[in-house]
Each structure stands twice: as structure tokens, then as C-alpha cells.
MIKE-182554 format. One record per residue (C-alpha): residue in one letter; x negated, y negated, z negated. Coordinates in Angstrom, 1 decimal. Last residue first. Layout:
<pts>
rest, X, Y, Z
A, X, Y, Z
...
</pts>
This chain:
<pts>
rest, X, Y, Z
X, -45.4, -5.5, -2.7
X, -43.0, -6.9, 0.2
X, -40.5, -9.7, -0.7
X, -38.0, -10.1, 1.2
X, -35.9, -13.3, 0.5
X, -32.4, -14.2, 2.4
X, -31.4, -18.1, 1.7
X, -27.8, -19.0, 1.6
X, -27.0, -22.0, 3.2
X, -24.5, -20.8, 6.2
X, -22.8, -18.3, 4.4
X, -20.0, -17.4, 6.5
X, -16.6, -16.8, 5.5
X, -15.3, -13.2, 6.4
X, -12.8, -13.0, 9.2
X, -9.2, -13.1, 9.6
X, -6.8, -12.9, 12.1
X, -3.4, -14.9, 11.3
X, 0.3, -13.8, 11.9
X, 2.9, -16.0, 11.6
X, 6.8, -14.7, 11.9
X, 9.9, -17.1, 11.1
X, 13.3, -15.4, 11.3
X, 16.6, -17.8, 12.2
X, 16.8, -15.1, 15.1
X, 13.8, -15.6, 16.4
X, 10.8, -18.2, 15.3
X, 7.0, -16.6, 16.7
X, 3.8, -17.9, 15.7
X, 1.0, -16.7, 16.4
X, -2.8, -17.0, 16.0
X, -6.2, -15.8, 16.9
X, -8.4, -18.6, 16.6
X, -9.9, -17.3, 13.6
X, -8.8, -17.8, 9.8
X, -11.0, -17.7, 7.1
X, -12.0, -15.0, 4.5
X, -13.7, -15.0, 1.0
X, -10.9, -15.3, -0.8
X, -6.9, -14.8, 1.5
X, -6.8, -17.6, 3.5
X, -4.6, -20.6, 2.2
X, -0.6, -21.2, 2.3
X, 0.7, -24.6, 2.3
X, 4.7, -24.3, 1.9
X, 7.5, -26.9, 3.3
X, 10.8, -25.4, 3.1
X, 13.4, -28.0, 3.7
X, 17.6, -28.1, 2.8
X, 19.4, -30.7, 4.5
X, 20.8, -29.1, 7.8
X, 17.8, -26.5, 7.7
X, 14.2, -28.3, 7.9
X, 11.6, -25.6, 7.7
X, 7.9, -27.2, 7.5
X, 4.9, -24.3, 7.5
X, 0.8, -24.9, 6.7
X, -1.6, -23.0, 7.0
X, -4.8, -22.6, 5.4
X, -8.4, -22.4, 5.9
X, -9.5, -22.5, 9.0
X, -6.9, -24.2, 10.2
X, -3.2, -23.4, 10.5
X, 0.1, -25.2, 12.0
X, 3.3, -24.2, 11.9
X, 6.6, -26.6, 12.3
X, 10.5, -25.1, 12.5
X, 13.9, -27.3, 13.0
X, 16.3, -24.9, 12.1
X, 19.4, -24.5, 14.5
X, 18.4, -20.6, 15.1
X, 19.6, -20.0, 11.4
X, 19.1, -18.2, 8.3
X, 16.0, -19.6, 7.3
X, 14.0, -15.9, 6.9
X, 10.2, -17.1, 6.2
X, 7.1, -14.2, 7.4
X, 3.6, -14.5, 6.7
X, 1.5, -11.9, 8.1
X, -2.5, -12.4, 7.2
X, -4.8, -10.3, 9.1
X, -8.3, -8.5, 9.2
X, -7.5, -5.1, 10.1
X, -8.0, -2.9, 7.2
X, -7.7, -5.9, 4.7
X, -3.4, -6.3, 5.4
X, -2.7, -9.4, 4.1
X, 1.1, -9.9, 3.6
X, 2.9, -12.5, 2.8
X, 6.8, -12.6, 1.8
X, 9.3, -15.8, 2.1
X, 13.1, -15.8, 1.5
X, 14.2, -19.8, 2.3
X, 17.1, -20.8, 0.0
X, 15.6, -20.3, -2.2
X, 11.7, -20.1, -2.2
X, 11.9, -16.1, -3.7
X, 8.0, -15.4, -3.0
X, 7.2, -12.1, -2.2
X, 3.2, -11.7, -2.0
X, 1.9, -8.6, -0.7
X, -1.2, -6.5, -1.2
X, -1.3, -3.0, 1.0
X, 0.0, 0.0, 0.0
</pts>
């Protein structure tokens, strides 16, 4: 079983999944309706989703699971009043860390 967030954000049902064994985050939003006015966009780090529903909004920033980032590999797909996002991930590089060898 993999590890999932569900988040009751009435009135918007929300659940997260990052799945380790192939790199990606799934995060879908049920709003109930194809009238909803949907936004997604993602960096690096997070993303971040706007659902506007005669009234009612759902705006959630959601960041990469530790130790990962996001890649360019991205959709978004809103049908049926259902929100789907899937993210690839890919572990964070260490740009200023410093290997030493030292041979005796």
C-alpha cells in the first residue's frame, strides 16, 4: 500500500497519492460540477490548484513529497466535475555538496 493523503476540504473531496516505485505524485479534487472554474499550475516544488464553484473555492498549495522535485512531466486533466494532476518526480540534486575520497 502505498502512502496517501485524504483530506476532507468540504465541499471539495481531495486525496494525494505518491506512489515511490515510479516517481509520481497523483492529486485528485472531486468539485461536483463541469461548470467549475479550475486553475493548476506546479513548479519545481509545489503546485498549486484554485476551484471556484458558484461561490464556494478550493485553493490548496501542495509541495513535492521530501527530497523530491517535480519534472516537466505534468498533467492535468478536469472531467466530469473530477480534477486529476499527476506529477513525475525526481530526487533533488545536491548541487553543493562536496564528495571526499580519501586513499590510505
Amino acid at each position: 500500500m502505498f502512502p496517501s493523503t485524504f483530506a476532507e476540504t468540504d465541499p471539495f473531496r481531495t486525496r494525494v497519492v505518491y506512489d515511490p516505485s515510479v516517481g509520481r505524485l497523483q492529486i485528485v479534487v472531486d468539485a461536483f460540477s463541469e461548470d467549475a472554474d479550475v486553475d493548476a499550475a506546479a513548479d519545481s516544488n509545489r503546485v498549486h490548484i484554485r476551484i471556484d464553484r458558484d461561490g464556494e473555492v478550493y485553493d490548496r498549495t501542495i509541495a513535492s513529497p521530501r527530497g523530491r522535485r517535480f519534472t516537466d512531466d505534468r498533467e492535468a486533466v478536469f472531467n466530469n466535475g473530477i480534477l486529476t494532476v499527476s506529477l513525475e518526480t525526481v530526487r533533488r540534486s545536491s548541487r553543493n555538496r562536496i564528495r571526499w575520497r580519501i586513499d590510505p
